[in-house]
N, C-alpha and C positions, 0 to 999 in steps of 0.2 A: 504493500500500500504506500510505504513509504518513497520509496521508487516511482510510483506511477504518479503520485504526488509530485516530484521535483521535475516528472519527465513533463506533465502538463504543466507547471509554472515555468519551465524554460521554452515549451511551445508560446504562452499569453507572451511571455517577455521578449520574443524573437519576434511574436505578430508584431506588438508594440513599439519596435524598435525599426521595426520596417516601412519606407514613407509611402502616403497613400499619394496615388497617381489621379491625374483628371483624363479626358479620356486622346489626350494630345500628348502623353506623357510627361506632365511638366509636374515635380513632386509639390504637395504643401508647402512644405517649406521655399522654394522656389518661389511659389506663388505670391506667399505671403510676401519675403523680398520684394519680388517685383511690385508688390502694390504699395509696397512705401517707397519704395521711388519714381512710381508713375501717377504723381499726382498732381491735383490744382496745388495752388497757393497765393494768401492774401497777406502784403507784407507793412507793416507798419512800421518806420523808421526817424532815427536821429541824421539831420546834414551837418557838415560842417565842409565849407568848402570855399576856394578862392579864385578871383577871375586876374588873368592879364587882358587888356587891352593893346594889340599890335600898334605901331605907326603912327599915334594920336599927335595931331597938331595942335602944341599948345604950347606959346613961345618957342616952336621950334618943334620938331619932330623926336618923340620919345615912345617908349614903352612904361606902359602905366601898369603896375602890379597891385591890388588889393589886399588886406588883410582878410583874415579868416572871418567867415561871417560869424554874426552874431550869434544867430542860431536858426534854424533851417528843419524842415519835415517832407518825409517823402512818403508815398503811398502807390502800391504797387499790385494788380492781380496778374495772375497768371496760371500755366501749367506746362511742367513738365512730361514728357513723352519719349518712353522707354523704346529703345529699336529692335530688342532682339526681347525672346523671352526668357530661355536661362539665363542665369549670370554668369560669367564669367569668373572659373575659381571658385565658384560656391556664389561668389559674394560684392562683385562687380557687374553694374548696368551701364551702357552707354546711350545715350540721349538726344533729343533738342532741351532746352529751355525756349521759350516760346514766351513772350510779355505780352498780354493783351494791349495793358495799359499802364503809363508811370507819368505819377506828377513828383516834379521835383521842387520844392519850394526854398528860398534863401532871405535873410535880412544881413544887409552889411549897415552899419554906419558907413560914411562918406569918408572916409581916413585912409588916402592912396600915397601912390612913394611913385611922385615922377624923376625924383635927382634934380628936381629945381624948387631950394629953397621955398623963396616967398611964396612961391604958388602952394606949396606942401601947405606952410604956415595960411593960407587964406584957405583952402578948403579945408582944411581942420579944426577954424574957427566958424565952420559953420551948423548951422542945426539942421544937420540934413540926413538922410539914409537913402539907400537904395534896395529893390525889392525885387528876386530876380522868379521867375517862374519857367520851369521848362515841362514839356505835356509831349510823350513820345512810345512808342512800343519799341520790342525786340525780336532777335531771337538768334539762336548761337548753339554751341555745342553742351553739351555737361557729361557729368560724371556722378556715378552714385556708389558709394561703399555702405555695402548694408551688410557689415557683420553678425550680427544678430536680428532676432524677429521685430524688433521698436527700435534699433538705433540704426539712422541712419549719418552719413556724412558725405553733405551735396555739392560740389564743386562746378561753376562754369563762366561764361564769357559769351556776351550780347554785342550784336552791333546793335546800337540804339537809335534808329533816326526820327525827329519829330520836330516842336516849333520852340524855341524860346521868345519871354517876353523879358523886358529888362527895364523896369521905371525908376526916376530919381526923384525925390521931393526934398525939398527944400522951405523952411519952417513952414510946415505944413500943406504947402500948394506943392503937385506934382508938376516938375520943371520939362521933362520929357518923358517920352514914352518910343521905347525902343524894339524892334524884332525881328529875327531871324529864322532860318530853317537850321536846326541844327544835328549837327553827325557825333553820336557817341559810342564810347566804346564803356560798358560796362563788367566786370572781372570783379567774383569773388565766390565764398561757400556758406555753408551754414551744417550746425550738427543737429538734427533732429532726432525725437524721443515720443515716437508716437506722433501723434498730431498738431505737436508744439516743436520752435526751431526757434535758433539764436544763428543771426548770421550778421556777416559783415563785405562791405563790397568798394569797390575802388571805381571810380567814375569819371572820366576825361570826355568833354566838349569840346565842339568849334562850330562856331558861326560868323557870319559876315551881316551884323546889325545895322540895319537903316532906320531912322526918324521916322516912327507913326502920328507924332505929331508934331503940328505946327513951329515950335517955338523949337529954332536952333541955339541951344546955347552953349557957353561953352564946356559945361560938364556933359553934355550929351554923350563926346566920345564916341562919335559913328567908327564903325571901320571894325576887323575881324575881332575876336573877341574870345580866347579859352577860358574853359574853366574846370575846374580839377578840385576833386573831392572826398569824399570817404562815408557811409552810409552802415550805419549800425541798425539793426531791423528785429524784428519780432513778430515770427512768422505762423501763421496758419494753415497746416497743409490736409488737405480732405480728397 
């Protein structure tokens, strides 16, 4: 008895131990992988980021650098799309990442570094800010590491092309309003744990901004325009 006892617990322990298939042969475990890394996601983030201005005529021909903004928020959905269905090694997916949609929002104070003195000193002394918005989708390659059944870790790289808008105001009257089509390149990951993620991402622009409106002045600063960033996020993936 005792025998037929341990011969049937080593049969339950060998079914059990053996993975169930779907009918495309791809195991549970497999499956389950592959569905945390083929998913939507809704991204909620911190900006922090700075622009140069190319070639600005002003007393003369300079580059105009920014400081870091104030503070800045970005908002992002999308999804993910796995290309093959096993992983790779157990535990590797390759991908798109796909953006439906991304607003990029920025506040600078008005405190630039042309290398000319007085000028520095006058718009420093003023009560001004600038307000930068950019609205764009993606889509690029990724990478997903999904070592176990809830932990995931998502790696990729967007081209991002869309519109930016760029306005200045000055004690409280908006002085110009600026805008462009702009080409970005977006790069970064995130670790996720179940349905929740912490990520972070790197973000470079370029545009060529023209005057939306009327009044030329001389902060408007027309002409090409980078901006380069860093985007810390708090992700929802379903």
């Amino acid at each position: 008895m005792l025998a037929l006892a341990l011969a049937g617990a080593h049969i339950i322990h060998a079914q059990d131990l053996e993975p169930a298939y779907d009918e495309r042969g791809l195991s549970v475990r497999d499956m389950t992988r592959r569905n945390l890394a083929n998913r939507s996601y809704i991204n909620l983030g911190y900006v922090t980021q700075a622009t140069i201005h190319e070639n600005v005529t002003i007393l003369g021909t300079v580059d105009i650098e920014s400081d870091p903004s104030d503070w800045g928020a970005a908002f992002s959905i999308g999804r993910d799309f796995v290309l093959h269905r096993k992983p790779v090694g157990g535990m590797v997916f390759f991908g798109l990442n796909a953006n439906w949609f991304d607003a990029n929002y920025a506040v600078y104070e008005t405190k630039i570094n042309t290398g000319i003195g007085i000028l520095d000193d006058l718009i420093d002394g003023l009560d001004s800010e600038v307000q930068q918005l950019d609205l764009s989708v993606g889509i690029g390659p990724s990478v997903h590491v999904i070592p176990v059944s809830k932990l995931g870790i998502h790696t990729y790289c967007r081209y991002q092309p869309g519109y930016g808008a760029y306005a200045g105001r000055v004690d409280g009257e908006y002085m110009y309003v600026q805008g462009s089509v702009v080409h970005s390149i977006v790069a970064g990951g995130a670790v996720s744990w179940g349905a929740i993620s912490l990520g972070a991402e790197a973000r470079w622009g370029t545009g060529d901004y023209k005057l939306l409106s009327d009044d030329k002045d001389f902060l408007s600063m027309e002409g090409k325009m980078h901006t380069a960033g860093m985007r810390a996020y708090l992700s929802l993936r379903f």
